[in-house]
CHARMM-style PDB file with segment names, atoms N, HN, CA, C and O in Angstrom:
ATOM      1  N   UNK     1     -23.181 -23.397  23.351  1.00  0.00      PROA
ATOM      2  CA  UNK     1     -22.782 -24.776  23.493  1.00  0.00      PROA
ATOM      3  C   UNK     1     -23.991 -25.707  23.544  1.00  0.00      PROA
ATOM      4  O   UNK     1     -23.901 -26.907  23.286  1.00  0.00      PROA
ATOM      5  N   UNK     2     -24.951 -25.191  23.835  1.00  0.00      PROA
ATOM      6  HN  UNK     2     -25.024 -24.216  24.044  1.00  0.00      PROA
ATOM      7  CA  UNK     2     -25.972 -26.264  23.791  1.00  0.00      PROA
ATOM      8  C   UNK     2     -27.193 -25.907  22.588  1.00  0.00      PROA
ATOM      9  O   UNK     2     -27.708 -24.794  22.484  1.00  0.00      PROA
ATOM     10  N   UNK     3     -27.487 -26.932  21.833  1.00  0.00      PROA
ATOM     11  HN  UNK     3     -27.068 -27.836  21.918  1.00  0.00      PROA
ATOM     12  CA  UNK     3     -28.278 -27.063  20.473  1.00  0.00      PROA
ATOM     13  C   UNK     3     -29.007 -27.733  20.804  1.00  0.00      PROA
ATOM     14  O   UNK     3     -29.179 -28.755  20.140  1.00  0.00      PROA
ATOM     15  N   UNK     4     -29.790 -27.503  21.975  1.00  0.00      PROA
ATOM     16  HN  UNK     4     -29.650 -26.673  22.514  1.00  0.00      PROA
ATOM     17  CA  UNK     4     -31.009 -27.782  21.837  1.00  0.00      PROA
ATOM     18  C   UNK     4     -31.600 -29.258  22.702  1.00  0.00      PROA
ATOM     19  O   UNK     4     -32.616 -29.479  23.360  1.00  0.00      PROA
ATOM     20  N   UNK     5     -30.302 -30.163  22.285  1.00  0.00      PROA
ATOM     21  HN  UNK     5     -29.477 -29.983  21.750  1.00  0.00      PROA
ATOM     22  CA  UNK     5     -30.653 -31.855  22.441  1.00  0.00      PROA
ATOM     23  C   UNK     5     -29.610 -32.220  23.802  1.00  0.00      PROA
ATOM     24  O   UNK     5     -29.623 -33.050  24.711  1.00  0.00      PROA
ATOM     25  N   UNK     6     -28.821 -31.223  23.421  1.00  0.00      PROA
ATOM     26  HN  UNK     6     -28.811 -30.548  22.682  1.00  0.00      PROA
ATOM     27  CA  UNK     6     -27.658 -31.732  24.649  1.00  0.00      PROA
ATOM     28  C   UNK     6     -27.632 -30.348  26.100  1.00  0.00      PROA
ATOM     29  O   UNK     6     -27.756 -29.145  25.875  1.00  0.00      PROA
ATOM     30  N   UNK     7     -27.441 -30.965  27.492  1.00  0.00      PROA
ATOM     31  HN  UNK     7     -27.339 -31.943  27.675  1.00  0.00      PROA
ATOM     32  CA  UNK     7     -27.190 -30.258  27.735  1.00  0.00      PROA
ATOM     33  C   UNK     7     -25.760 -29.285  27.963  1.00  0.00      PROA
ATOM     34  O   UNK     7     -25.069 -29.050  26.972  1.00  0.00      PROA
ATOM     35  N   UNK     8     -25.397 -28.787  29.190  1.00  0.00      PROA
ATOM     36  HN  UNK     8     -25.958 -28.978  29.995  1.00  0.00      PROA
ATOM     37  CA  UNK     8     -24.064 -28.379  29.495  1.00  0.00      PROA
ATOM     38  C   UNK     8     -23.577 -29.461  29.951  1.00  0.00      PROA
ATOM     39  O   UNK     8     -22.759 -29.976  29.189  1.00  0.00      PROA
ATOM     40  N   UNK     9     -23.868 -30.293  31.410  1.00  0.00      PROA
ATOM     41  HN  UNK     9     -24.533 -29.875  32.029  1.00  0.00      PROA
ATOM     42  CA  UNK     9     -23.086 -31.126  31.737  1.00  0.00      PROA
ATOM     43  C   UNK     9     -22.839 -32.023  30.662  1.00  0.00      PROA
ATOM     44  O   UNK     9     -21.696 -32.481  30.664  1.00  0.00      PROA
ATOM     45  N   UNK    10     -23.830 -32.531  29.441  1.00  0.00      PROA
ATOM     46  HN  UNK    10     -24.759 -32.159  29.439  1.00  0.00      PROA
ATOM     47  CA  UNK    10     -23.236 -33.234  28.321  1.00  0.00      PROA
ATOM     48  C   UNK    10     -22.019 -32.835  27.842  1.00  0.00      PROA
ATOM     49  O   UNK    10     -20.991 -33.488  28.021  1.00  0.00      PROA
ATOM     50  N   UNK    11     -22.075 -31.775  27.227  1.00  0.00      PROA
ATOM     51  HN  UNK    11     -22.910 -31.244  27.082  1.00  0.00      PROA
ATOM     52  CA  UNK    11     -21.118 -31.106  26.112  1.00  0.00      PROA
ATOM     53  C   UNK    11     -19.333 -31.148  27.249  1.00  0.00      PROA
ATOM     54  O   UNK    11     -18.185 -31.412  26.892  1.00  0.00      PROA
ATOM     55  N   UNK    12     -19.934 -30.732  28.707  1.00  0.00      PROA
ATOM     56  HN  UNK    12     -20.867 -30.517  28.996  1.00  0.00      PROA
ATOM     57  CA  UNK    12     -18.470 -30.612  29.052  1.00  0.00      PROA
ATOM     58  C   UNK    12     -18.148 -32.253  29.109  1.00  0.00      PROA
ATOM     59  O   UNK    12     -17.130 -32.642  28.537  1.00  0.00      PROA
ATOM     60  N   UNK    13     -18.788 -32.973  29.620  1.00  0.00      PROA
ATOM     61  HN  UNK    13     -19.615 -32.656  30.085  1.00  0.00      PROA
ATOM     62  CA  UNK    13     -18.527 -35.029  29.416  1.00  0.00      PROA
ATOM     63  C   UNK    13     -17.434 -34.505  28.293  1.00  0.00      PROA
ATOM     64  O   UNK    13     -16.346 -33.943  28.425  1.00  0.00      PROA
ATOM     65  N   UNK    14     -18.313 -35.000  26.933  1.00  0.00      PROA
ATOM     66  HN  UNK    14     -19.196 -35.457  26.826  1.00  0.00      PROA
ATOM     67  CA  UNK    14     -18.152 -34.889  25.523  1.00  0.00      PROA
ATOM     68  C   UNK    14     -16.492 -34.601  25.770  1.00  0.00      PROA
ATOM     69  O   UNK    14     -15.635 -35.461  25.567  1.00  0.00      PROA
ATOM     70  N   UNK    15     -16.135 -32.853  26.374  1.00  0.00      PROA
ATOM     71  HN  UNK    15     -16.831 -32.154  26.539  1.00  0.00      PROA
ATOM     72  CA  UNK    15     -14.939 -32.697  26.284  1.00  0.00      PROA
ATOM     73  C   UNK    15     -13.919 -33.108  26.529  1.00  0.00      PROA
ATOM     74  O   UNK    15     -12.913 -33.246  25.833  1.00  0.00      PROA
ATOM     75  N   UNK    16     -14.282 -33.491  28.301  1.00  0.00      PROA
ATOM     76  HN  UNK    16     -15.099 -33.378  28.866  1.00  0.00      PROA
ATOM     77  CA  UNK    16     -13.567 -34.115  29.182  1.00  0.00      PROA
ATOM     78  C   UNK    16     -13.041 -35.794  28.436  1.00  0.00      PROA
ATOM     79  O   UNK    16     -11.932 -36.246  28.150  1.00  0.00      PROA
ATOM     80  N   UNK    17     -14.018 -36.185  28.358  1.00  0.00      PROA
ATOM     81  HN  UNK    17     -14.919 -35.818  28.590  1.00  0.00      PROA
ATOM     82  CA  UNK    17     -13.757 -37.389  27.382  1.00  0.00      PROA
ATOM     83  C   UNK    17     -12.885 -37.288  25.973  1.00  0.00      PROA
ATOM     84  O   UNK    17     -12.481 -38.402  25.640  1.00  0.00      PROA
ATOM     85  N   UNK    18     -12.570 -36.429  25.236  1.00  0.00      PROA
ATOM     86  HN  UNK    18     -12.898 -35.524  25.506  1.00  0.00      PROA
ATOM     87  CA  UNK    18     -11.906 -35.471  24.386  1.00  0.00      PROA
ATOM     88  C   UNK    18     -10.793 -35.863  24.746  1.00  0.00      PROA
ATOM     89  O   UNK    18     -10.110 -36.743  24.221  1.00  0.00      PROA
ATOM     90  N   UNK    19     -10.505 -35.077  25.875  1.00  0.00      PROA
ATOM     91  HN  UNK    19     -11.059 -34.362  26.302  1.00  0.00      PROA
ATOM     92  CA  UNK    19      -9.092 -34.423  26.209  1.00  0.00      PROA
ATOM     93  C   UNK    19      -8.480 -35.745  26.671  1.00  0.00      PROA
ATOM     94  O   UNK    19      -7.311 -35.968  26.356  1.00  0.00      PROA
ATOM     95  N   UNK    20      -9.322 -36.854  27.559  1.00  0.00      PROA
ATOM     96  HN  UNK    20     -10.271 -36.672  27.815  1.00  0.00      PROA
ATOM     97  CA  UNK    20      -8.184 -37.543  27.830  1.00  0.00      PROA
ATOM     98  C   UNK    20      -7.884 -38.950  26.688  1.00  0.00      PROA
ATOM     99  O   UNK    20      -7.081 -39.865  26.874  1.00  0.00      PROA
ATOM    100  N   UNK    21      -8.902 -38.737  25.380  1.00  0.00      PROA
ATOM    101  HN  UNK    21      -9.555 -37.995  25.229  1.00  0.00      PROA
ATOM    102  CA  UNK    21      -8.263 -39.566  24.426  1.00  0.00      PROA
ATOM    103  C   UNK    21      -7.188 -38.658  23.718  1.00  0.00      PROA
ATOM    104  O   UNK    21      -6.281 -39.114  23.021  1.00  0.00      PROA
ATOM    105  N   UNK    22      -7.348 -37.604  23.922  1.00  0.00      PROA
ATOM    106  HN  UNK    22      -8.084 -37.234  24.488  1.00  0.00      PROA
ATOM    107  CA  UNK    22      -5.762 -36.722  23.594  1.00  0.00      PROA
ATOM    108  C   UNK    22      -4.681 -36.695  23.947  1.00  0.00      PROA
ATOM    109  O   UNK    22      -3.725 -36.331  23.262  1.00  0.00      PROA
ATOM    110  N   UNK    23      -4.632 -37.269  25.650  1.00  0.00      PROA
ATOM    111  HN  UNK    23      -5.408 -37.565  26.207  1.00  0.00      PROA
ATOM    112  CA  UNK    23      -3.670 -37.204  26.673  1.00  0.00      PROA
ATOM    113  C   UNK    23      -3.246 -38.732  26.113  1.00  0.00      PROA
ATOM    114  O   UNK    23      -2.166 -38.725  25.522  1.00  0.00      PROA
ATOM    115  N   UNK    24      -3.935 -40.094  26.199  1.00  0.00      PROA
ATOM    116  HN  UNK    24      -4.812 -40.100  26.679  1.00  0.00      PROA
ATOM    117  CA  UNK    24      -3.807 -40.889  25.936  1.00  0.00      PROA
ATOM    118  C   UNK    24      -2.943 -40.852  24.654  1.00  0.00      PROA
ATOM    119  O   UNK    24      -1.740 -41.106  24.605  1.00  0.00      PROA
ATOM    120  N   UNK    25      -3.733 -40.502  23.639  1.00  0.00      PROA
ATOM    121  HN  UNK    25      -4.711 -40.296  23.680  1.00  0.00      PROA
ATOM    122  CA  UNK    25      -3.146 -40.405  22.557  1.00  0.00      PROA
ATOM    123  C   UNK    25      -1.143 -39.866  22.576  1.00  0.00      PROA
ATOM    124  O   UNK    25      -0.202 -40.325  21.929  1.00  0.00      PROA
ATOM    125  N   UNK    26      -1.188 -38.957  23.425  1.00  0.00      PROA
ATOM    126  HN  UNK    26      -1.953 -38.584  23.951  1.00  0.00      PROA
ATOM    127  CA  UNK    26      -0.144 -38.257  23.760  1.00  0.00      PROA
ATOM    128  C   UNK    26       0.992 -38.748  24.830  1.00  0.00      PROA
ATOM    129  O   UNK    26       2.087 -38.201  24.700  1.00  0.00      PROA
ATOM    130  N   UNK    27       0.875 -39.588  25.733  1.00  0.00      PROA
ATOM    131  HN  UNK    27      -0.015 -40.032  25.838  1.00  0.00      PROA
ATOM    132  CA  UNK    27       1.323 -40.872  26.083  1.00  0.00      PROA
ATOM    133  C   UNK    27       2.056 -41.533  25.464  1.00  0.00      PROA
ATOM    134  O   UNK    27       3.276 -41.700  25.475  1.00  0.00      PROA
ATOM    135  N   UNK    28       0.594 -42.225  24.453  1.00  0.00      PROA
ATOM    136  HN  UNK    28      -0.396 -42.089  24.444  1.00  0.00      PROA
ATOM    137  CA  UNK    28       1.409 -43.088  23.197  1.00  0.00      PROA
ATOM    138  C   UNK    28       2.818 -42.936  22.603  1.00  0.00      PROA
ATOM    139  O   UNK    28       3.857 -43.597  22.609  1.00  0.00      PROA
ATOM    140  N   UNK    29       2.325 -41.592  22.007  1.00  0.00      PROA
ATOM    141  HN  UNK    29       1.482 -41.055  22.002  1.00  0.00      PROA
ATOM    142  CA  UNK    29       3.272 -40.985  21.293  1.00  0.00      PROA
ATOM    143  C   UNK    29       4.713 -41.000  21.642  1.00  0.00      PROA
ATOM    144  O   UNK    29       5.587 -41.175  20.793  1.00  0.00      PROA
ATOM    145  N   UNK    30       5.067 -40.723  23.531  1.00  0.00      PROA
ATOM    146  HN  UNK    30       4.357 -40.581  24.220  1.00  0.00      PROA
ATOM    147  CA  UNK    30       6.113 -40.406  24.154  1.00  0.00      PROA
ATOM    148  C   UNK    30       6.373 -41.525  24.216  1.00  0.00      PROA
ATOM    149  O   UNK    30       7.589 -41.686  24.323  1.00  0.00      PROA
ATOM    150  N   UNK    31       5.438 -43.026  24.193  1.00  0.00      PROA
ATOM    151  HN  UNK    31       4.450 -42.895  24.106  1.00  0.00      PROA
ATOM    152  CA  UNK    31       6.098 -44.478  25.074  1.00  0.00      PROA
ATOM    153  C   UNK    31       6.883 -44.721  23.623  1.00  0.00      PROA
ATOM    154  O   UNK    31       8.060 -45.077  23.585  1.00  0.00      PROA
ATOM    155  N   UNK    32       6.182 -44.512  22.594  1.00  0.00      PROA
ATOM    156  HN  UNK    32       5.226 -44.222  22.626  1.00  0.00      PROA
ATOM    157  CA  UNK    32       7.024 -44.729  21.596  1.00  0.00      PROA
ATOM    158  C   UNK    32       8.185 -44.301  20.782  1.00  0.00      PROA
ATOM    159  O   UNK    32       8.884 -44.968  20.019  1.00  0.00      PROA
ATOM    160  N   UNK    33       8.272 -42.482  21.252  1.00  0.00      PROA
ATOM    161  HN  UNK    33       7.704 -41.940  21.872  1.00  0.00      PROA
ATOM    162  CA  UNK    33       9.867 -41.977  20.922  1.00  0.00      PROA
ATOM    163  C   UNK    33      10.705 -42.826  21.665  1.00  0.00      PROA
ATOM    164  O   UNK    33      11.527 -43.569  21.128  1.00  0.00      PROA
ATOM    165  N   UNK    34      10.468 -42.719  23.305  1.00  0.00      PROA
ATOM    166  HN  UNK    34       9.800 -42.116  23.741  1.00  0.00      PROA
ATOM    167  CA  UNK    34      11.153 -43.522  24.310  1.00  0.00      PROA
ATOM    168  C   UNK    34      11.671 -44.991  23.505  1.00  0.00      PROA
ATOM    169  O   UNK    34      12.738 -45.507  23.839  1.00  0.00      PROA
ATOM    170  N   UNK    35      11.115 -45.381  22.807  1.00  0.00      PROA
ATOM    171  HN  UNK    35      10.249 -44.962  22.536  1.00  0.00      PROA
ATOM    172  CA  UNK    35      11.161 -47.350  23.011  1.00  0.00      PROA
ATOM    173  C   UNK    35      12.459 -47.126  21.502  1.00  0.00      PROA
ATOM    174  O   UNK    35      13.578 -47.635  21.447  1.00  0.00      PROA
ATOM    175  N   UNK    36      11.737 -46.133  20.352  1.00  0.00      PROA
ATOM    176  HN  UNK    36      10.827 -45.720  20.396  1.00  0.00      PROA
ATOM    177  CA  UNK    36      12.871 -45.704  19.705  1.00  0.00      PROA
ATOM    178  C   UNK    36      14.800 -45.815  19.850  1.00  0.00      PROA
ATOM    179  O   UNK    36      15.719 -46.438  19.319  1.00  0.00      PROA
ATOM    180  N   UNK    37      14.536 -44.435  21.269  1.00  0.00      PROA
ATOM    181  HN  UNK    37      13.789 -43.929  21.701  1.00  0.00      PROA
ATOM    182  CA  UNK    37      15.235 -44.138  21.764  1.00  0.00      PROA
ATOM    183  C   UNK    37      16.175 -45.389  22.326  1.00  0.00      PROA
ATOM    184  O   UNK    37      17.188 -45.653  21.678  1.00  0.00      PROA
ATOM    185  N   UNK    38      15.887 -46.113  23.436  1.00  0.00      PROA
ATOM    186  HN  UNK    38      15.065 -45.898  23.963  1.00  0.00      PROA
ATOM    187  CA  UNK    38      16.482 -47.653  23.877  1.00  0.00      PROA
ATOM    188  C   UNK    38      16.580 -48.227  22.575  1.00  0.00      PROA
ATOM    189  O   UNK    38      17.795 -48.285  22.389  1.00  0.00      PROA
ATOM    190  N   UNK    39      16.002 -48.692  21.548  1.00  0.00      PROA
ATOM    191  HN  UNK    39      15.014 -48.645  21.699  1.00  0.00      PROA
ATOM    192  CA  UNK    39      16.613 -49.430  20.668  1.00  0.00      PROA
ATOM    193  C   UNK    39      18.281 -48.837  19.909  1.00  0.00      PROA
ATOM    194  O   UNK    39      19.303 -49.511  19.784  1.00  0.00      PROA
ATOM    195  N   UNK    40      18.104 -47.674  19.587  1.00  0.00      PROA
ATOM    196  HN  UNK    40      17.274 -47.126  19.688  1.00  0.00      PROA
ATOM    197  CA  UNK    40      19.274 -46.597  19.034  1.00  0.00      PROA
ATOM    198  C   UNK    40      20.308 -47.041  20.067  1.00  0.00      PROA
ATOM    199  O   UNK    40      21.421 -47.431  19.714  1.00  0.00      PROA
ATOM    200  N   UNK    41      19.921 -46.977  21.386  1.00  0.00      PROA
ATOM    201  HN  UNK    41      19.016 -46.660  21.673  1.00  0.00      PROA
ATOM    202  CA  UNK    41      20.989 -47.161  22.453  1.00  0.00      PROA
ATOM    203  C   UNK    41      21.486 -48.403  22.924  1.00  0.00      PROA
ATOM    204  O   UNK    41      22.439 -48.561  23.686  1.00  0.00      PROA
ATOM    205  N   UNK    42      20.724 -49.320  22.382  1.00  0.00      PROA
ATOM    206  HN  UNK    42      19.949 -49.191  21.763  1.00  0.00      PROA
ATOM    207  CA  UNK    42      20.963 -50.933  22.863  1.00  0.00      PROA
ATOM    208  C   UNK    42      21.871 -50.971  21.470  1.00  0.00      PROA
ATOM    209  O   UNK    42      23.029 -51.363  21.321  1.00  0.00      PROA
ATOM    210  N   UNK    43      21.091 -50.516  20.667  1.00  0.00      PROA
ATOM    211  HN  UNK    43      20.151 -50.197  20.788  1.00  0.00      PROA
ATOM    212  CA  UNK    43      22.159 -50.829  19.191  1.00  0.00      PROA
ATOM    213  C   UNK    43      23.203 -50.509  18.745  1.00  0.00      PROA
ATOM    214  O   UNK    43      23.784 -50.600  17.663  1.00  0.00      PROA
ATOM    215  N   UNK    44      23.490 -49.903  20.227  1.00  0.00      PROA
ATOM    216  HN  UNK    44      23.019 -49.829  21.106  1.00  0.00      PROA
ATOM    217  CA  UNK    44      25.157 -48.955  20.008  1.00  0.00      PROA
ATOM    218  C   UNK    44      25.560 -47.605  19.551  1.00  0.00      PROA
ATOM    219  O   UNK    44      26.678 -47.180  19.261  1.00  0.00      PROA
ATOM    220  N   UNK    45      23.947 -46.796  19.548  1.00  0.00      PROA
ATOM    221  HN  UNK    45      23.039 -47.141  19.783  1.00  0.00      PROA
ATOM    222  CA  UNK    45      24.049 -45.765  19.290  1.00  0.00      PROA
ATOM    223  C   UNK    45      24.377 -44.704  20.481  1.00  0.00      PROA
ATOM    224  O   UNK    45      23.891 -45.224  21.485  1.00  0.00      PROA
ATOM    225  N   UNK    46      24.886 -43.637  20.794  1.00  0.00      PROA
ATOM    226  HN  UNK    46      25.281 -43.215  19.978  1.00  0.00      PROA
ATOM    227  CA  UNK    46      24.575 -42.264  21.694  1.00  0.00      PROA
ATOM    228  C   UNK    46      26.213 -43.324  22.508  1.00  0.00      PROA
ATOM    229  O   UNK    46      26.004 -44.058  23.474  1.00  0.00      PROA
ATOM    230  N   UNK    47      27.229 -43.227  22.083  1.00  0.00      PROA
ATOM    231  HN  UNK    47      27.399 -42.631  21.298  1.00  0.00      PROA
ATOM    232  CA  UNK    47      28.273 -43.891  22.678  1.00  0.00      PROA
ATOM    233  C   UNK    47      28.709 -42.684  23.967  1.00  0.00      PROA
ATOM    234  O   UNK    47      29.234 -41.641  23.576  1.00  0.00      PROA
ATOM    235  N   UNK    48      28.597 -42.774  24.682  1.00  0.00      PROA
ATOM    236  HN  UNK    48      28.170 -43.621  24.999  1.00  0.00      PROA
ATOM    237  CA  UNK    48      28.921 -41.789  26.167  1.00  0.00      PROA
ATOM    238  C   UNK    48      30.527 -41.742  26.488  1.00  0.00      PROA
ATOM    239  OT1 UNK    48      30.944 -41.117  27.464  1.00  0.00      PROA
TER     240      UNK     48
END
């Protein structure tokens, strides 16, 4: 993991920083099936 220029605590940053534009990213994703979802249902869809 380390080449020379970076160390360990870098490379794990690097990751850590990674993962939570992934999580973020992954968030997104759910706020927006969700908002989907309420429109389908405001629009009279999923009749109960």
């Amino acid at each position: 993991m380390d080449n020379g220029t970076n160390t360990y605590v870098e490379v794990l940053k690097a990751q850590e920083d990674l993962l939570k534009a992934q999580l973020s990213e992954t968030e997104n994703h759910i706020l927006g099936i969700q908002a989907l979802i309420n429109l389908y249902t405001a629009l009279g869809g999923c009749q109960r």
